[in-house]
C-alpha positions as a LaTeX table, in Angstrom:
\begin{tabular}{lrrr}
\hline
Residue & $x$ (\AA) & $y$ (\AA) & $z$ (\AA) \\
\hline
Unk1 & 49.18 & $-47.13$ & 61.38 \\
Unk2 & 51.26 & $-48.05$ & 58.33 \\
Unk3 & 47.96 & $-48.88$ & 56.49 \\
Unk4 & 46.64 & $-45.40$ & 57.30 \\
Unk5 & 50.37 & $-44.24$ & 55.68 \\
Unk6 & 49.28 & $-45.93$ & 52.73 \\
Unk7 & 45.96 & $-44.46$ & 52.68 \\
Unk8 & 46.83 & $-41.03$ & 53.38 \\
Unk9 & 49.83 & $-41.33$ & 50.86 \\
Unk10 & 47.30 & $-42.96$ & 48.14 \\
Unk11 & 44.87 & $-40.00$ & 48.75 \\
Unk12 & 47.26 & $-37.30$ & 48.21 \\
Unk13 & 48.34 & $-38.92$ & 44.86 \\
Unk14 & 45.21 & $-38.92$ & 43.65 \\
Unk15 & 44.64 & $-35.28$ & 44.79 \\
Unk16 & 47.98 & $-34.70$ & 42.82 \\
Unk17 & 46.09 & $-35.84$ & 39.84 \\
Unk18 & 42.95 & $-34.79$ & 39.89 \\
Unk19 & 43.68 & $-31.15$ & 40.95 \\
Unk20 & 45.38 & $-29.50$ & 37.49 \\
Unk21 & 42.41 & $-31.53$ & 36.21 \\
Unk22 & 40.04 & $-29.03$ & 38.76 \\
Unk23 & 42.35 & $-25.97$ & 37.70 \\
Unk24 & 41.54 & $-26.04$ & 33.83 \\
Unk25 & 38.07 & $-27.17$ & 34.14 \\
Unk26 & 37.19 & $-24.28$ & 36.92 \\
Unk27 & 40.20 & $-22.09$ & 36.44 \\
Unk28 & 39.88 & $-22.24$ & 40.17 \\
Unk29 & 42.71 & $-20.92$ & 41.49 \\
Unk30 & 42.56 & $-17.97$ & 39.17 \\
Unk31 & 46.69 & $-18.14$ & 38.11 \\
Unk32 & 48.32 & $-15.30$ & 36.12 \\
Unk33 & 49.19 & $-16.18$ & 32.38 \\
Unk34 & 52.97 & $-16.53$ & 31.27 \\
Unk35 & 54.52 & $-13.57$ & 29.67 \\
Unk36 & 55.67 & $-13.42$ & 26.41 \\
Unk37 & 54.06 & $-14.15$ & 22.95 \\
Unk38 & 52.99 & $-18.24$ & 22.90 \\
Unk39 & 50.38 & $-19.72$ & 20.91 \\
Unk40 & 48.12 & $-22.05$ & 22.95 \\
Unk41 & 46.62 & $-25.03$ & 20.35 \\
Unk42 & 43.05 & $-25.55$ & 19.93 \\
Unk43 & 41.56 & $-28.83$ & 20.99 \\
Unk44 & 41.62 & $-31.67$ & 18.24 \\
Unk45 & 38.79 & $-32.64$ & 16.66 \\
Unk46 & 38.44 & $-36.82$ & 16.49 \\
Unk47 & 37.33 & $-38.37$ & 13.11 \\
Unk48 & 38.11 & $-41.31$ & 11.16 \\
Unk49 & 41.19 & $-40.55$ & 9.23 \\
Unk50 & 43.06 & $-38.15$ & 11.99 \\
Unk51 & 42.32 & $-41.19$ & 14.67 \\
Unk52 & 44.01 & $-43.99$ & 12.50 \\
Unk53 & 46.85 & $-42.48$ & 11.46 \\
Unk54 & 47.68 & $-40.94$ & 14.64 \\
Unk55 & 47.48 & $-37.45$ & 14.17 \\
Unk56 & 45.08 & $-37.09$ & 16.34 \\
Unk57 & 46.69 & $-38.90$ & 19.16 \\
Unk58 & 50.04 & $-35.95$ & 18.49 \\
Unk59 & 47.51 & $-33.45$ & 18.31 \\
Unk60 & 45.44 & $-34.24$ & 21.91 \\
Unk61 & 48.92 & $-34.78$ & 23.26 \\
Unk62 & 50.62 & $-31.73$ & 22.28 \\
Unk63 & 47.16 & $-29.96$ & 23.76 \\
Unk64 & 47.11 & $-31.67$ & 26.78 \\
Unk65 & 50.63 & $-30.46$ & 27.72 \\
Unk66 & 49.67 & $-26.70$ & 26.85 \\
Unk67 & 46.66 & $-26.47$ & 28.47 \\
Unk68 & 47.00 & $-28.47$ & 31.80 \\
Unk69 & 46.47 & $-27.02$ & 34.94 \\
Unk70 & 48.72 & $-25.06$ & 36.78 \\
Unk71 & 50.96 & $-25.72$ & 33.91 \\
Unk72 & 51.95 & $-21.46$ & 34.48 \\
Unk73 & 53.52 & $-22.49$ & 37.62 \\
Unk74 & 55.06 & $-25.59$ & 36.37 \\
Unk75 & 56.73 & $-23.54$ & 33.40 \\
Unk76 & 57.56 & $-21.00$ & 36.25 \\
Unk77 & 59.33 & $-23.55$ & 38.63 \\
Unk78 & 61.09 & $-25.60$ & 35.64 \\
Unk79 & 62.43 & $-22.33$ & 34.30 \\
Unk80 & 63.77 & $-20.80$ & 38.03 \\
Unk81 & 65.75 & $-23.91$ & 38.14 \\
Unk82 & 67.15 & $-23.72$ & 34.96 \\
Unk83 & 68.13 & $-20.32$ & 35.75 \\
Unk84 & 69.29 & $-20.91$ & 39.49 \\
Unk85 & 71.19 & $-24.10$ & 38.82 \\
Unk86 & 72.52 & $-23.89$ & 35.00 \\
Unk87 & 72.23 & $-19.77$ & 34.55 \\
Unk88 & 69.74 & $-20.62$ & 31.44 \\
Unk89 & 67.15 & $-17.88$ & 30.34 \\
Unk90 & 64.38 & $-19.59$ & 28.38 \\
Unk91 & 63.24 & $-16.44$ & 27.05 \\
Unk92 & 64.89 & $-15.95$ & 23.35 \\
Unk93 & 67.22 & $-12.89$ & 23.12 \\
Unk94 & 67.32 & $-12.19$ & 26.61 \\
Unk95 & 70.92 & $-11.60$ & 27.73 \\
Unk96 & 72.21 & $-11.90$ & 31.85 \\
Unk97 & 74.63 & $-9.35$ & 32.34 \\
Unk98 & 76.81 & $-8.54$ & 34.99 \\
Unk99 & 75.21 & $-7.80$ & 38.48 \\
Unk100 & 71.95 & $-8.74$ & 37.73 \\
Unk101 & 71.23 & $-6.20$ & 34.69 \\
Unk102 & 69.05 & $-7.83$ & 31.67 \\
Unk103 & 69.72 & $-7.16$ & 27.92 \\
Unk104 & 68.34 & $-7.90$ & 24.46 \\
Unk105 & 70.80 & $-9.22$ & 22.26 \\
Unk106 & 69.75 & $-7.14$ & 19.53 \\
Unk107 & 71.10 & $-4.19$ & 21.93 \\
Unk108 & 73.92 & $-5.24$ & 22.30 \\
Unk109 & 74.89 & $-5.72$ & 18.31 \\
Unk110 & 73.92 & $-2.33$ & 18.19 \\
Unk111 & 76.50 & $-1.20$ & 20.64 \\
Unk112 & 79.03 & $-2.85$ & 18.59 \\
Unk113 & 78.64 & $-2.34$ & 15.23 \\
Unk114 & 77.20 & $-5.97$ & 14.65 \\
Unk115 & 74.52 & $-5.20$ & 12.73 \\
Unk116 & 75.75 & $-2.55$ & 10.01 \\
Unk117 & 74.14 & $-2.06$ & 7.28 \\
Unk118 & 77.14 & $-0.53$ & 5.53 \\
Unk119 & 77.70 & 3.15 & 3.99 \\
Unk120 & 75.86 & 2.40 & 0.63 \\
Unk121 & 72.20 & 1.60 & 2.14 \\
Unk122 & 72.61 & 4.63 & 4.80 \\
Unk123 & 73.72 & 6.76 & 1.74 \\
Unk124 & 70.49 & 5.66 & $-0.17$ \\
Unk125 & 68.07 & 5.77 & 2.93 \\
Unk126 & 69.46 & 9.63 & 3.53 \\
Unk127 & 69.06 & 10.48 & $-0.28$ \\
Unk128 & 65.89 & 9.42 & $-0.04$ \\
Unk129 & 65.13 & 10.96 & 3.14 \\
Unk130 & 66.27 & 14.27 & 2.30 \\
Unk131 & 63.85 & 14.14 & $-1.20$ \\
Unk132 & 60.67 & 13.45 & 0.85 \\
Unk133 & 61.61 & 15.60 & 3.66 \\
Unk134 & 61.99 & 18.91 & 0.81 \\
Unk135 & 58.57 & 17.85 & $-0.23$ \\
Unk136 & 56.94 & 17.45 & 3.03 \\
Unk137 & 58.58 & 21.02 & 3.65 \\
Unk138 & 57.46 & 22.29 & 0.23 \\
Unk139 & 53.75 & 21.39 & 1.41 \\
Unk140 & 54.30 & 23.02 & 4.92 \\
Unk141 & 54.55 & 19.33 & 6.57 \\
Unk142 & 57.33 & 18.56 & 9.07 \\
Unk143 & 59.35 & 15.48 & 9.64 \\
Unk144 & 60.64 & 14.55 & 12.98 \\
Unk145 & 63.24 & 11.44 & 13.56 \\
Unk146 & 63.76 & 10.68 & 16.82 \\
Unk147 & 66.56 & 7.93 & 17.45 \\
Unk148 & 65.75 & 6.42 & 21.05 \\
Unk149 & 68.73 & 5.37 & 23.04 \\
Unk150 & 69.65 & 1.71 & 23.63 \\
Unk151 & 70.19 & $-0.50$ & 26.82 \\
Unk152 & 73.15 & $-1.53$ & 25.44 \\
Unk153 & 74.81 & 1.94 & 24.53 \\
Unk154 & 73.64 & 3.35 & 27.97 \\
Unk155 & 75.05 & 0.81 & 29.97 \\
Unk156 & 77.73 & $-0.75$ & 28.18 \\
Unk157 & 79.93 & $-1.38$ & 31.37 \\
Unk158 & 77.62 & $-4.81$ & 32.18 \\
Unk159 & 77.16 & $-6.36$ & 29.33 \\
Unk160 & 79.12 & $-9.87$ & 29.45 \\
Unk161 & 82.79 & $-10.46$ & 28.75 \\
Unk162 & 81.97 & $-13.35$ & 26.34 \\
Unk163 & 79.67 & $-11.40$ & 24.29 \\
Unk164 & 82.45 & $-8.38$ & 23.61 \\
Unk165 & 83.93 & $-8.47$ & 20.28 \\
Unk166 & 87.71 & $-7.77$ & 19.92 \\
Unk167 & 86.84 & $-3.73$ & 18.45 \\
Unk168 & 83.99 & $-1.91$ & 18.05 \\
Unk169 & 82.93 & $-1.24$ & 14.83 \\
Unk170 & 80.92 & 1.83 & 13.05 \\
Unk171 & 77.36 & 1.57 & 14.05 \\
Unk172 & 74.09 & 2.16 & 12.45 \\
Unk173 & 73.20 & 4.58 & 15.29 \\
Unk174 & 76.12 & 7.39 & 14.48 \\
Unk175 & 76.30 & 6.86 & 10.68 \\
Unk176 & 72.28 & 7.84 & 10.26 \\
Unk177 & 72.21 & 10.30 & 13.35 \\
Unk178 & 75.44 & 12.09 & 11.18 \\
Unk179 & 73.81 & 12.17 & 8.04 \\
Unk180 & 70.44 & 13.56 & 8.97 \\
Unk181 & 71.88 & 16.14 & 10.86 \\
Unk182 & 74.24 & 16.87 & 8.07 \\
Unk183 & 71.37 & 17.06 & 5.50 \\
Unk184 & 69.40 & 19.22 & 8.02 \\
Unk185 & 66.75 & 17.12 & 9.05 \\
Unk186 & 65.28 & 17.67 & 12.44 \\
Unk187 & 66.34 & 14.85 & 14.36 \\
Unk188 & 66.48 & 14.15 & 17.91 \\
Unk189 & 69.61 & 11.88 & 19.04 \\
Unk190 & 68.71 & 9.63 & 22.10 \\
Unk191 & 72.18 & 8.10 & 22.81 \\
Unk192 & 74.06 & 11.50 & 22.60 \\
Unk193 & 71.36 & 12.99 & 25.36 \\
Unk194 & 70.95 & 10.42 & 27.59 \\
Unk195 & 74.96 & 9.59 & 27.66 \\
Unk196 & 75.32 & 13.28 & 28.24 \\
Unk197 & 73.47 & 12.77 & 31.27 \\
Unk198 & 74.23 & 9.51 & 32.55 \\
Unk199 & 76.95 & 10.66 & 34.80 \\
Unk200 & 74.71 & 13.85 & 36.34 \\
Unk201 & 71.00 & 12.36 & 36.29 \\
Unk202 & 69.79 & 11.61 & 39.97 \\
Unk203 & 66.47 & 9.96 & 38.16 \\
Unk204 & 67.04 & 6.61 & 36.81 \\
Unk205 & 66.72 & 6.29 & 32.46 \\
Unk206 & 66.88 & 2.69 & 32.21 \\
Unk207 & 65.83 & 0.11 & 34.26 \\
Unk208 & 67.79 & $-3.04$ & 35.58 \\
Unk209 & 65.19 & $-5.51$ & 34.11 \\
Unk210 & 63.58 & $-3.73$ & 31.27 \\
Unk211 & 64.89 & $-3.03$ & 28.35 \\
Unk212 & 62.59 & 0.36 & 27.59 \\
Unk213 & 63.56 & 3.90 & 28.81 \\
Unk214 & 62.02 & 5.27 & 31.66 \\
Unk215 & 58.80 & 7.09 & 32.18 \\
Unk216 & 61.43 & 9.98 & 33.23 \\
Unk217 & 63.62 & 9.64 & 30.47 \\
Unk218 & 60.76 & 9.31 & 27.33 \\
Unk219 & 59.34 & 12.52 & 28.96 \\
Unk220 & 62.61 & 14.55 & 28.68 \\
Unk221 & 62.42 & 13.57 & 24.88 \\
Unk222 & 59.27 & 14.58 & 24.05 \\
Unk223 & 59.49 & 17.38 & 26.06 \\
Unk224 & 62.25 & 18.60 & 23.14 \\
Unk225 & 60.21 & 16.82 & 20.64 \\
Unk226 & 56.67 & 19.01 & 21.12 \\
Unk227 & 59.17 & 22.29 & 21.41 \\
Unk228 & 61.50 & 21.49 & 18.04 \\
Unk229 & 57.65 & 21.05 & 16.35 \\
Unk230 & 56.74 & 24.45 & 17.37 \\
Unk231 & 59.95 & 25.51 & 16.58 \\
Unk232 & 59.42 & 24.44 & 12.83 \\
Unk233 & 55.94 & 24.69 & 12.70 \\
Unk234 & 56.31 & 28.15 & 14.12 \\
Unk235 & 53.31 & 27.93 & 16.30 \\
Unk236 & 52.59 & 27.56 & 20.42 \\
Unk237 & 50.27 & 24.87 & 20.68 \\
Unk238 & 51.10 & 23.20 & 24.40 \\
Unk239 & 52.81 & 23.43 & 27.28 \\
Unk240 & 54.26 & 20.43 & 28.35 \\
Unk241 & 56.20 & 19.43 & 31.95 \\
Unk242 & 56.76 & 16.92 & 33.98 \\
Unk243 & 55.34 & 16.97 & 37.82 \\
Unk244 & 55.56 & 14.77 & 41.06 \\
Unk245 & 57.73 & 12.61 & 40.11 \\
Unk246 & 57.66 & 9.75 & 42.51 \\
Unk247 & 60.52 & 7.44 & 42.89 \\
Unk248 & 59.10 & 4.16 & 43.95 \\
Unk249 & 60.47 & 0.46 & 43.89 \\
Unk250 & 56.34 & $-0.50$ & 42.69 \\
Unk251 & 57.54 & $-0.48$ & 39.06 \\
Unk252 & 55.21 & $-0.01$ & 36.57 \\
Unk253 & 55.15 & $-2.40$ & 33.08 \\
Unk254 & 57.09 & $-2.25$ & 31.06 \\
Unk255 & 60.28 & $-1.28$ & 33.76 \\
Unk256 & 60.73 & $-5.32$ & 34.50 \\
Unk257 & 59.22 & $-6.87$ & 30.28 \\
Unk258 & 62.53 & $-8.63$ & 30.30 \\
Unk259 & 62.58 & $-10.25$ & 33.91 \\
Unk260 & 58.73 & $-10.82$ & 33.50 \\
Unk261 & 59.73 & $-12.72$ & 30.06 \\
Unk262 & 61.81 & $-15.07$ & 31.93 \\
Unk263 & 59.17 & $-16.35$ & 33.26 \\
Unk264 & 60.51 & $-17.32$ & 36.69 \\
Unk265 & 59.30 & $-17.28$ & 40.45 \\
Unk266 & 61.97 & $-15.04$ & 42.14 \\
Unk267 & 61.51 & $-11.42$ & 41.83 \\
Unk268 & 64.67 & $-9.28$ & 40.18 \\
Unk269 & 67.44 & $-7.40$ & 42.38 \\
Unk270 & 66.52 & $-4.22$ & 41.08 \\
Unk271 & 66.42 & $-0.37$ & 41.57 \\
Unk272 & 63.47 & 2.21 & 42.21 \\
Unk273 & 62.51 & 3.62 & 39.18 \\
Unk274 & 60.82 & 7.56 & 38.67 \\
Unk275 & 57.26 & 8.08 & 37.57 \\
Unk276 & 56.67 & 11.49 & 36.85 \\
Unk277 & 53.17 & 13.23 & 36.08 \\
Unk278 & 52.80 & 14.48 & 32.58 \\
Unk279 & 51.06 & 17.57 & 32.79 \\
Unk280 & 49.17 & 19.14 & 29.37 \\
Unk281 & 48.43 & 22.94 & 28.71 \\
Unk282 & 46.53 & 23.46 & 25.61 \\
Unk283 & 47.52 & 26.72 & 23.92 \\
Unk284 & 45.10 & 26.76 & 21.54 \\
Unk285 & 44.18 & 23.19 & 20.58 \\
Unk286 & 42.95 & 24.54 & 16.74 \\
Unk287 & 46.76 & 24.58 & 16.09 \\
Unk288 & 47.46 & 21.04 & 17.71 \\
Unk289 & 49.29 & 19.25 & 15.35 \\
Unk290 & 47.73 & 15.69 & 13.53 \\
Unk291 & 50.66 & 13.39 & 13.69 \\
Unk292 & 51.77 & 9.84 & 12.29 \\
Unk293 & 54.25 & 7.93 & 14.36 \\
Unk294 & 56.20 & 4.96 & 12.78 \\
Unk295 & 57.93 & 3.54 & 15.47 \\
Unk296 & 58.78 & 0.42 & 17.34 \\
Unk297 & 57.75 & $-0.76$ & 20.89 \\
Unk298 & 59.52 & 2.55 & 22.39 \\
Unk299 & 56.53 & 4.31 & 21.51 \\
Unk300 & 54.04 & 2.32 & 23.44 \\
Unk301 & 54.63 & 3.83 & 27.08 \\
Unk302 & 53.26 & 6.88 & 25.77 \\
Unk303 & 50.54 & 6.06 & 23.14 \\
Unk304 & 49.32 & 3.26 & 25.75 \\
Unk305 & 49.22 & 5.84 & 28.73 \\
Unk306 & 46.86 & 8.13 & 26.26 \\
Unk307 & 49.79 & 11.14 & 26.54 \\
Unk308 & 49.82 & 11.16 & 22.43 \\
Unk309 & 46.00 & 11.78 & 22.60 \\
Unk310 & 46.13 & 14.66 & 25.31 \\
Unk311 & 49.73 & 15.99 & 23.20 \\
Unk312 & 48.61 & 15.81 & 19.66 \\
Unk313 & 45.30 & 16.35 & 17.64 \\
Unk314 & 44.41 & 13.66 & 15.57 \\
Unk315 & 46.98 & 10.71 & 15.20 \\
Unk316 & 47.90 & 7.37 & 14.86 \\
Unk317 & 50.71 & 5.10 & 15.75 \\
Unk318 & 51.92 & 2.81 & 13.29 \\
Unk319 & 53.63 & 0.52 & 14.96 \\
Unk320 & 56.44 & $-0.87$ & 12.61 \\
Unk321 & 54.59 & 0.33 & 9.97 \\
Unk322 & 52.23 & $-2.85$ & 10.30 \\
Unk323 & 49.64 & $-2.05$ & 12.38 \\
Unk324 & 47.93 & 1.33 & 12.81 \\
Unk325 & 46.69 & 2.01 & 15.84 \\
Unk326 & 44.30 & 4.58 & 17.25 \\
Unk327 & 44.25 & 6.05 & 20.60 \\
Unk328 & 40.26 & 5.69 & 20.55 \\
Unk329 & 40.71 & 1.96 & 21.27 \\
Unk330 & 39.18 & 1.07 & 17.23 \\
Unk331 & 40.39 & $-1.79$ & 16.37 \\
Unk332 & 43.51 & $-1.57$ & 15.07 \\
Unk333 & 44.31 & $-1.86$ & 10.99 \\
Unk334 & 46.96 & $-3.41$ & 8.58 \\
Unk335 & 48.95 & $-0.70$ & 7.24 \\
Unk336 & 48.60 & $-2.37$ & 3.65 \\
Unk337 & 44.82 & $-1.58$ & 4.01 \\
Unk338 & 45.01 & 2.14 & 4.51 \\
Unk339 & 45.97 & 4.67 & 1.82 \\
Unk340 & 49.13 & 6.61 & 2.17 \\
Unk341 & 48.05 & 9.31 & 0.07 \\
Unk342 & 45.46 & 10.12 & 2.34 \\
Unk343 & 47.42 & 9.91 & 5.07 \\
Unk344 & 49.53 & 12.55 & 4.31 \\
Unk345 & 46.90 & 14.45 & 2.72 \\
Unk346 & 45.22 & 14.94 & 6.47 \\
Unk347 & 48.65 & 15.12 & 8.85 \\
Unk348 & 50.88 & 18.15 & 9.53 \\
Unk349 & 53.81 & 16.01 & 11.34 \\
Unk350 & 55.61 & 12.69 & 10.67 \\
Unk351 & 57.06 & 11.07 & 13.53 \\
Unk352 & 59.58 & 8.33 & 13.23 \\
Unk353 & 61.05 & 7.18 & 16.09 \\
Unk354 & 62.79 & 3.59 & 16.65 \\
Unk355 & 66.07 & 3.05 & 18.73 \\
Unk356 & 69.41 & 1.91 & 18.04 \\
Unk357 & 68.73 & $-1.78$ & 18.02 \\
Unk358 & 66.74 & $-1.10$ & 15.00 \\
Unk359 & 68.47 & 1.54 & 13.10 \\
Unk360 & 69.57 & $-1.31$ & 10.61 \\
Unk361 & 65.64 & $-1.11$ & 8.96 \\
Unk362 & 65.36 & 1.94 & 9.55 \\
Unk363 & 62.08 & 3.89 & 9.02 \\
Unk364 & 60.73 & 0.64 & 8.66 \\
Unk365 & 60.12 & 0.84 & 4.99 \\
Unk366 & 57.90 & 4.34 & 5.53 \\
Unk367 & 60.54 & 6.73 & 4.08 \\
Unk368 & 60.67 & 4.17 & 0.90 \\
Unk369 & 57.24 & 4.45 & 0.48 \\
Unk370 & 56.80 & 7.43 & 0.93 \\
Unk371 & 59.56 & 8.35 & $-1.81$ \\
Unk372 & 57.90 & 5.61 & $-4.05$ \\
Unk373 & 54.23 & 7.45 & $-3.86$ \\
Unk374 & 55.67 & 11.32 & $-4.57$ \\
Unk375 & 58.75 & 9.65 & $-7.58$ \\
Unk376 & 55.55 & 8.58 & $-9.29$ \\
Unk377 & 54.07 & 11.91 & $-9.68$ \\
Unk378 & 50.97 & 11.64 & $-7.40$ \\
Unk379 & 51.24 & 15.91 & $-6.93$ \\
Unk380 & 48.47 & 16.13 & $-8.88$ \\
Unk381 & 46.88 & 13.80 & $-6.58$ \\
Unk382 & 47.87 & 15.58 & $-3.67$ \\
Unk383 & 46.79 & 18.85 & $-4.87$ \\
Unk384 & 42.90 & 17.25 & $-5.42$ \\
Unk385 & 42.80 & 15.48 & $-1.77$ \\
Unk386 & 44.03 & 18.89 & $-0.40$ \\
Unk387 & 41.21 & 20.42 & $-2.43$ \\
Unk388 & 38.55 & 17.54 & $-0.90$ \\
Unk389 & 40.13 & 18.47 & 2.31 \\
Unk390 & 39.40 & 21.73 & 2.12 \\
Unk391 & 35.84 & 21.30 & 1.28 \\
Unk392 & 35.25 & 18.92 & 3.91 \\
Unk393 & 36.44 & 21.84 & 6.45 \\
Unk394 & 33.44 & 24.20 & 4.77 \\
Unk395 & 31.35 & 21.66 & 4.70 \\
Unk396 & 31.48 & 21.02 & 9.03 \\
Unk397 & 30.99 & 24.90 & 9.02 \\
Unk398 & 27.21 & 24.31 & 8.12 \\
Unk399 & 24.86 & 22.01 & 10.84 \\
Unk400 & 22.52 & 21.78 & 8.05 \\
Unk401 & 24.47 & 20.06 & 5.78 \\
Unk402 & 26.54 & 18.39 & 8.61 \\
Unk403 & 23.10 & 16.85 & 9.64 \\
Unk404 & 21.90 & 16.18 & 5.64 \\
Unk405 & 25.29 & 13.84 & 6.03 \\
Unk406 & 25.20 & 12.07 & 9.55 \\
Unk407 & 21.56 & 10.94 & 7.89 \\
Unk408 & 22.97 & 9.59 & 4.84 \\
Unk409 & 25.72 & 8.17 & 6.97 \\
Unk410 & 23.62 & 5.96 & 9.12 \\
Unk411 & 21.33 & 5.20 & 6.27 \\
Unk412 & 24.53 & 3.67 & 4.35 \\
Unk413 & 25.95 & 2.38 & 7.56 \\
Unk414 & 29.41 & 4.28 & 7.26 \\
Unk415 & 30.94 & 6.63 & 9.84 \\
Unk416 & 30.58 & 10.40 & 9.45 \\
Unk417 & 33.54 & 11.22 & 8.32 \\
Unk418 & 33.62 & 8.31 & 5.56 \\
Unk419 & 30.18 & 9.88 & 4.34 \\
Unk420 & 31.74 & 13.32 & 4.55 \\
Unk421 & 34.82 & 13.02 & 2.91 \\
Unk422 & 32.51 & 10.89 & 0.38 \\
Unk423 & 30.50 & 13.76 & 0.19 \\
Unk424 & 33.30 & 16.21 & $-0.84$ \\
Unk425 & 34.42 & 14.19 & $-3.13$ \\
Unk426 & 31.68 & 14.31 & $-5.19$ \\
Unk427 & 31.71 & 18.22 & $-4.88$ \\
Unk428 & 34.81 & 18.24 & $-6.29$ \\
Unk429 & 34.46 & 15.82 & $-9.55$ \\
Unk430 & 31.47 & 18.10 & $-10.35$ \\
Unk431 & 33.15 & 21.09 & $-9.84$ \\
Unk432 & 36.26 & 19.68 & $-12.24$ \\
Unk433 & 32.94 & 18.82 & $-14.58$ \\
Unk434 & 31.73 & 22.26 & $-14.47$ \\
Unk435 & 35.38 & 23.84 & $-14.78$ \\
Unk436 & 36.10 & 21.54 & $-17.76$ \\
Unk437 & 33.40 & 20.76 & $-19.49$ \\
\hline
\end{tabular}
């Protein structure tokens, strides 16, 4: 009997072994990928030099430990205990607060003041501001700033005693929401709205263990952001409402990215959260606005659910003015790599939206380059690409030479539209030739 103890015990530590061993080579069980962003190593390659002086050996060990089986639930189980015994959160910025609600520490500076940038860089940004906003007026171009409400401003009351400073200072938040609306720039203020409401909404507007607004919430503000376009657009070019809103404790990404961060086994304490349907009614979709949106990660729950596609005409989220992306899933491109001129050349209505915790960059550099490009005297510029532009829209009119171009298009292997707008370029150099000979 004891020898069969032995046995049995001796088999189950080689199962043990051999099993994470089964799990990477198979990926048998199938097991869900840790949250957050993690860079998995690529496999060493042995040679001569990397084998002697032990590089290699550091190298195979450091992939080893990142790519072992089952190592998701290992991280999982190591980090609930952390959590259940010590109250540590391996997941960087993420701040416990009282009964169970999750912060960003970045949120909570914001609430307080922490990270002000001082009166003389709001004073410039606003100068600035208010010079490219008189252009983009002058050109019949609109700019909308929408400051998003913070975690930390909304729910102040359960953030943790220990992280409270002894006063609260000015914040980046009021100082730049102040000064656009003194300078008359339209500008949606998140904090101010959803505070309003806090105290009268039955629908929840932030989550317990997210730190994004809710599905409810980001619909009441673009709800006032498509009507304050037509407003200064004067136009009617949708009709936009929110239907069926179902309360449900299923929450949908990203109502628990903080929790699901953390990177733990035990699900969060927290609350049903509303999903309303976003209903569309095109007006008349030739006066649907093209739109740029700068903006942080507030922006994704509606570019990622395709609602800035079926809202806008043509647009394009660049996402802290990094990355452009496209809401016909093309790959997505570095900002550096795309012409601002043209940009503006082809959009009716600049978007900036980013909330409190990031007020202290705020239009992520976009406002100063935009400044930069019209300070430089590129009007003359912007008069010719409105004059391509215009060409281009004559030029679609006619299937014949629509069709003379999607030929020459595929022949050159371009799009259509790069061969088009090619096309009307050359129009107008020859017509300059011909004008000024």
């Amino acid at each position: 009997m004891q020898k069969l103890v032995k046995h049995i015990l001796f088999a189950l530590l080689m199962l043990m072994l051999i099993l994470p061993f089964i799990q990477y080579q198979f990926d048998i069980p199938r097991i869900k990928a840790l949250k957050g962003a993690y860079t998995t190593p690529e496999k060493p390659l042995w040679n001569n030099n990397n084998f002697w002086n032990g590089t290699f050996q550091d190298s195979m060990n450091t992939y080893i430990e990142q790519t072992i089986g089952y190592r998701p639930h290992f991280v999982r189980l190591h980090n609930q205990l952390q959590y259940s015994l010590f109250d540590t959160i391996n997941a960087q910025g993420v701040i416990m607060g009282k009964e169970g609600y999750l912060y960003e520490m970045n949120y909570i500076k914001a609430y307080y003041g922490l990270d002000y940038v001082g009166d003389k860089k709001i004073t410039e940004d606003i100068n600035k501001t208010i010079a490219v906003n008189q252009w983009l007026n002058d050109n019949n171009k609109l700019l909308l700033v929408v400051l998003a409400p913070g975690k930390g401003t909304f729910l102040p009351e359960y953030i943790p005693d220990e992280l409270k400073p002894k006063s609260k200072g000015p914040t980046n938040y009021d100082a730049y929401y102040d000064a656009l609306k003194n300078a008359e720039i339209a500008v949606i203020g998140g904090n101010h709205w959803f505070n309003a409401m806090k105290d009268t909404s039955k629908l929840a507007l932030f989550p317990k263990a997210g730190i994004h607004w809710s599905y409810y919430g980001l619909g009441l503000v673009f709800d006032s952001v498509f009507k304050l376009i037509e407003n200064r657009l004067n136009q009617e070019f949708i009709n936009f409402e929110m239907t069926n809103i179902k309360v449900t404790h299923k929450l949908k990404s990203p109502d628990r990215d903080l929790w699901e961060g953390m990177n733990i086994i035990l699900p969060p304490d927290d609350y049903p959260m509303p999903y309303p349907e976003f209903k569309f009614e095109i007006s008349d979709s030739s006066k649907m606005p093209r739109v740029i949106t700068v903006a942080d990660s507030y922006y994704w729950q509606w570019f990622g659910g395709d609602y800035a596609l079926k809202g806008f005409s043509d647009n394009s989220f660049w996402y802290y003015n990094n990355q452009i992306y496209y809401p016909d899933n093309q790959p997505p491109k570095e900002r550096a790599l795309v012409s601002l001129m043209d940009a503006v050349v082809h959009t009716d209505v600049f978007l900036l939206l980013q909330t409190d915790a990031n007020m202290y960059r705020f239009s992520f550099d976009f406002i100063d380059e935009l400044y930069e490009l019209l300070k430089d005297g590129s009007i003359a510029e912007m008069k010719k690409q409105k004059a391509i532009a215009e060409i281009a829209k004559n030029l679609r009119k006619s299937e014949s030479m629509m069709q003379m171009i999607r030929d020459k298009a595929k022949k050159r292997g371009v799009s259509v539209e790069d061969m088009l707008m090619l096309d009307a370029g050359w129009i107008y150099d020859y017509r300059q030739k011909e004008n000024n000979p």
